[in-house]
C-alpha positions in Angstrom: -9.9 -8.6 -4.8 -7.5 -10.5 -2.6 -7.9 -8.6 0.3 -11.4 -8.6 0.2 -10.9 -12.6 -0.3 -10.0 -12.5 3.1 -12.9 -11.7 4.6 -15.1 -15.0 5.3 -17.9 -15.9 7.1 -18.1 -17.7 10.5 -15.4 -20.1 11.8 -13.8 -20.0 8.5 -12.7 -16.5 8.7 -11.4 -16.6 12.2 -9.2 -20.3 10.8 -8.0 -18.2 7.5 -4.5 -17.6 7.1 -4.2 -14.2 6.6 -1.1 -13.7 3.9 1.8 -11.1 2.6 -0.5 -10.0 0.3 -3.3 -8.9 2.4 -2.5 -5.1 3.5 -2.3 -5.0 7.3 -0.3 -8.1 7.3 2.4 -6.3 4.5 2.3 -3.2 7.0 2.9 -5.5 9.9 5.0 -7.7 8.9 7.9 -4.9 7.1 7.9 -3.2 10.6 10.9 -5.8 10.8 13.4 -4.1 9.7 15.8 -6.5 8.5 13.0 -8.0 6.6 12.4 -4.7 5.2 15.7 -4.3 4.3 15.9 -7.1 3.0 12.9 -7.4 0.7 14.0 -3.9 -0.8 17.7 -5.3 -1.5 16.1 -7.9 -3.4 13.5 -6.2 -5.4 16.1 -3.3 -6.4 19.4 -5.2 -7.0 21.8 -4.1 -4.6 23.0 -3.8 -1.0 21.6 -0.7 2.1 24.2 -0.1 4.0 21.6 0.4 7.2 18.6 1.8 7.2 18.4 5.2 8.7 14.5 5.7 9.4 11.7 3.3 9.4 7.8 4.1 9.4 5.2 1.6 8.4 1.7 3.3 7.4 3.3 6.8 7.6 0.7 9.4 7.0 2.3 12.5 4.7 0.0 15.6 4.5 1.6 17.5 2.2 -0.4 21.3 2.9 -3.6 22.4 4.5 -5.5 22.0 2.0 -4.0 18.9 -0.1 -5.1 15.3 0.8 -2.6 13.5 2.5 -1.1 9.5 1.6 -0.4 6.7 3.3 2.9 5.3 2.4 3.0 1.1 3.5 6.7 1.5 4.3 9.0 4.7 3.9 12.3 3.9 5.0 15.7 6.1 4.4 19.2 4.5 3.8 22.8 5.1 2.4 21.9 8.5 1.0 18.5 7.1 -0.7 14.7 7.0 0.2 12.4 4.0 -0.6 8.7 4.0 -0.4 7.4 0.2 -0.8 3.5 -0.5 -1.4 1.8 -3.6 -1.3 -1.3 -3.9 -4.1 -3.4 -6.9 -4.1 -6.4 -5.0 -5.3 -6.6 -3.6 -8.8 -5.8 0.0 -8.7 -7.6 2.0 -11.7 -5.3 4.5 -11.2 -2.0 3.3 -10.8 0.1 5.8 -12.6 -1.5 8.4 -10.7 -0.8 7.1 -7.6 3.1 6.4 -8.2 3.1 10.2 -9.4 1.2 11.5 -6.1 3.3 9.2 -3.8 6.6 10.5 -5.2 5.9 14.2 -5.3 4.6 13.9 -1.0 7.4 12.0 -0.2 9.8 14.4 -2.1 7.8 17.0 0.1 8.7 16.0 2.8 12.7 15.4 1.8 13.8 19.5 1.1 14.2 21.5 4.0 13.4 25.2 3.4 16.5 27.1 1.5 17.9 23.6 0.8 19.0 22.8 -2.8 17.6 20.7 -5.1 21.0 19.0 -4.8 20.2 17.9 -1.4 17.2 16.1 -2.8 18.5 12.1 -2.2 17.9 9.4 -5.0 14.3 7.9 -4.5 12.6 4.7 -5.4 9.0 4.0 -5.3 7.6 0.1 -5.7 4.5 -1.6 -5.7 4.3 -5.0 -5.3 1.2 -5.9 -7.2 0.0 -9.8 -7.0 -2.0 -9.0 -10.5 -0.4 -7.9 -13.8 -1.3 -4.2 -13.8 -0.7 -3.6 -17.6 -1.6 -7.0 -19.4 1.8 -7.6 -20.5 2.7 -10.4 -18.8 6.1 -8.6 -17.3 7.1 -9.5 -14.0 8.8 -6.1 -13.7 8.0 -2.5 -14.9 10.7 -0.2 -14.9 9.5 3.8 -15.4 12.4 6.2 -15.9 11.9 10.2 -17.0 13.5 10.2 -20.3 13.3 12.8 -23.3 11.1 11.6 -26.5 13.3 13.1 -28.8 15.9 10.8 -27.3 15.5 8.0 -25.7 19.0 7.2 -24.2 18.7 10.8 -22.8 17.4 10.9 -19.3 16.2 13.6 -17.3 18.5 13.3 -14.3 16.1 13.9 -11.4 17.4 10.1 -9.8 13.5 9.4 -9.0 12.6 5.6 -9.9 9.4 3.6 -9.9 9.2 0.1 -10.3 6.2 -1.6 -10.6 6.4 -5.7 -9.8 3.5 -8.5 -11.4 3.6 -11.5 -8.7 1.6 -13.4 -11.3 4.9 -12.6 -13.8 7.4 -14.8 -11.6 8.5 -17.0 -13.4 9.7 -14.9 -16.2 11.9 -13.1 -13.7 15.5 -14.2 -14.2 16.8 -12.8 -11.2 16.3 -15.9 -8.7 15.9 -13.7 -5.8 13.3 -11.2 -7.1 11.6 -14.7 -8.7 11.4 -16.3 -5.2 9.6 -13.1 -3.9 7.6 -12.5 -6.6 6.1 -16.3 -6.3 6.0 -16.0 -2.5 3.6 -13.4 -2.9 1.7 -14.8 -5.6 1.4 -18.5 -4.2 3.3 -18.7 -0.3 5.9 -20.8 -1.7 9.0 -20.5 0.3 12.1 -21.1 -1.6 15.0 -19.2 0.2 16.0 -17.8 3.3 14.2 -14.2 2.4 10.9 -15.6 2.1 11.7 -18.0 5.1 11.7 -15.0 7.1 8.8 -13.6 6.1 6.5 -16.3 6.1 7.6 -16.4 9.8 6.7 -13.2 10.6 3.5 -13.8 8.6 2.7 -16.7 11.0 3.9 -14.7 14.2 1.2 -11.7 12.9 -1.6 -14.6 11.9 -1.1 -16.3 15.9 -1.5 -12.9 17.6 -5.6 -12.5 18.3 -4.5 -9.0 19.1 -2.9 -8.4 15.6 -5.7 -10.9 13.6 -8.6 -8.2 15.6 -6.9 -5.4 13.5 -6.7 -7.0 10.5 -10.5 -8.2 10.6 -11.4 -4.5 11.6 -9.5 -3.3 8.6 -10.9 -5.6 6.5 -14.6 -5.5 7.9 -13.6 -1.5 7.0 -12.6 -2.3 3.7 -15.9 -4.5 3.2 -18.2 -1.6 3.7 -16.1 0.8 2.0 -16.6 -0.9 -0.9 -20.4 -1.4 -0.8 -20.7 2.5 -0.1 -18.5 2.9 -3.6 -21.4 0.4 -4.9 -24.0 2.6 -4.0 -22.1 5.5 -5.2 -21.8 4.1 -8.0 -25.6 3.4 -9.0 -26.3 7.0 -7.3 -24.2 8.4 -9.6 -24.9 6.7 -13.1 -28.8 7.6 -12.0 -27.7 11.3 -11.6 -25.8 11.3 -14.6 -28.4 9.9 -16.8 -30.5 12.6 -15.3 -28.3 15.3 -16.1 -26.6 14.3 -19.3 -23.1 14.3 -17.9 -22.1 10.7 -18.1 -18.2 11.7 -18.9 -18.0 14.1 -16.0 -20.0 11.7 -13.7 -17.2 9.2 -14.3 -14.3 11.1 -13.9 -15.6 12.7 -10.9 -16.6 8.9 -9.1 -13.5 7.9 -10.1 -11.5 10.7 -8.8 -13.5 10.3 -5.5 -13.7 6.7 -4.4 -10.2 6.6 -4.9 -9.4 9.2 -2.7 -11.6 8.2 0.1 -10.4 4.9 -0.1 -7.3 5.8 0.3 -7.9 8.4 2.7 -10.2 6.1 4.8 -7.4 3.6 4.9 -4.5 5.4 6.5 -7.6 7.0 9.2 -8.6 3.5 10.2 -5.2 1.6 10.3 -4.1 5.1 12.8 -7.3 4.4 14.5 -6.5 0.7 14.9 -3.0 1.0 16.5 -4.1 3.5 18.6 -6.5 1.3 20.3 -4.1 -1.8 20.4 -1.3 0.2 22.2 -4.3 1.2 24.7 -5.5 -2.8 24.9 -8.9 -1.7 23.3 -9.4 -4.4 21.6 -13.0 -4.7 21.8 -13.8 -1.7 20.9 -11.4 -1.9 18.0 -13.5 -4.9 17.2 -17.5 -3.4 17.5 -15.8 -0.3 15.8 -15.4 -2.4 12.5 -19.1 -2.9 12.4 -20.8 0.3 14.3 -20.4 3.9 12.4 -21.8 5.4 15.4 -19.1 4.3 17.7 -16.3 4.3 14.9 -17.0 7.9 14.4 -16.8 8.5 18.1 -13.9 6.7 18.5 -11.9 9.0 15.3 -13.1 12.0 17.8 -12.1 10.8 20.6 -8.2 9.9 18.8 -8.6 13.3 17.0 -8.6 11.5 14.0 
């Protein structure tokens, strides 16, 4: 997993080059917003006008009782919303997610006694630097259309687009190519991806910004050998018990929540403490539960 690629031992992980690709550096990085802009001109095809509201790592809790989702960059423009997600790790779930993302954000759009007409056009794309259905495509396209017939569609002017870096060079759009191999390899080849392996170098020679990124990674490190341990807990249990399928689904179900969940809570946690200058705590945090968990109290996290 290429996030978890970044996290090396010693000297070597402070030297590494932290890239696109790697989560807090996506989130960082498309808090420009002409590069944000920009990136989501490219990968849909046509102009933004300006864009109208910009969050990076915005947090939607869609009810009291609903999980909430962190959405890498939500941004409104020219009478359309676009949620853009970076995905460097495999993500078992991936249809699931693109449903649960667009129904929060569509959540959040409808003011109460609005119509559904007021409802803008939306778009929702991960940027995935593996293929995430095996057929060598550099771009998925998923429209709601009827079965009975196909050139019917169901109107609702929701979109999701899922993009293979390792695909590039079956792209024939040079712009979306150039991306698409930027993330893939760091090859720059135009002025888009000029820009934001400068910003990627401005984010890697900030010791403030590389802190948060080790913290979230260190996070992400121990997240996933808690899943680990989940995962032999629960195989043991479900031996025990005879209920392998519902053991599955169930793990399933709940380490991708928590990671998720755990995610958004840490990367809030972690700007919190680097607008206060905490940046050694931010930094013990990574690696003491104790004082992590005191820390989510304290921020009312």
């Amino acid at each position: 997993m290429q996030e978890l690629d970044c996290a090396l031992e010693g000297n070597e992980k402070a030297a590494r080059r932290y890239p696109f690709s790697c989560s807090p550096v996506f989130d960082m990085v498309m808090r420009d917003e002409g590069i944000c802009k920009g990136l989501i001109e490219c990968v849909l095809g046509f102009d933004i006008e300006r864009i109208d509201y910009h969050a990076v790592e915005h947090s939607l809790e869609p009810g009291l009782n609903a999980r909430g989702v962190r959405l890498d960059a939500f941004v409104k423009g020219s009478g359309r919303v676009y949620d853009v997600e970076m995905q460097a790790s495999r993500e078992p779930c991936l249809g699931e997610r693109l449903r649960y993302c667009q129904s929060v954000m569509d959540s959040t759009l409808l003011a109460k006694g609005s119509g559904y007409d007021e409802l803008p056009e939306s778009w929702v794309v991960f940027l995935c630097d593996y293929d995430p259905y095996g057929r060598a495509l550099a771009a998925y396209s998923f429209e709601r259309i009827c079965r009975e017939d196909p050139l019917m569609e169901a109107g609702c002017r929701a979109h999701w687009l899922v993009l293979n870096a390792h695909g590039w060079e079956s792209e024939p759009d040079e712009g979306l190519r150039n991306l698409l191999r930027y993330v893939r390899s760091g090859e720059v080849a135009d002025s888009l991806t000029a820009e934001i392996d400068a910003a990627v170098s401005v984010v890697n020679d900030d010791p403030a910004r590389r802190e948060a990124i080790m913290g979230f990674i260190t996070m992400e490190h121990n997240m996933r050998v808690h899943e680990r341990v989940a995962r032999q807990e629960g195989r043991a249990e479900g031996r025990e018990e005879g209920l392998e399928e519902g053991r599955q689904e169930g793990r399933a179900e709940g380490l991708e929540e928590g990671r998720a969940e755990g995610e958004a809570r840490f990367g809030a946690l972690a700007d919190r403490l680097l607008d206060d200058g905490r940046i050694e705590d931010l930094r013990a945090a990574s690696a003491d539960p104790e004082l992590l968990a005191r820390l989510y109290a304290e921020y009312g996290l």
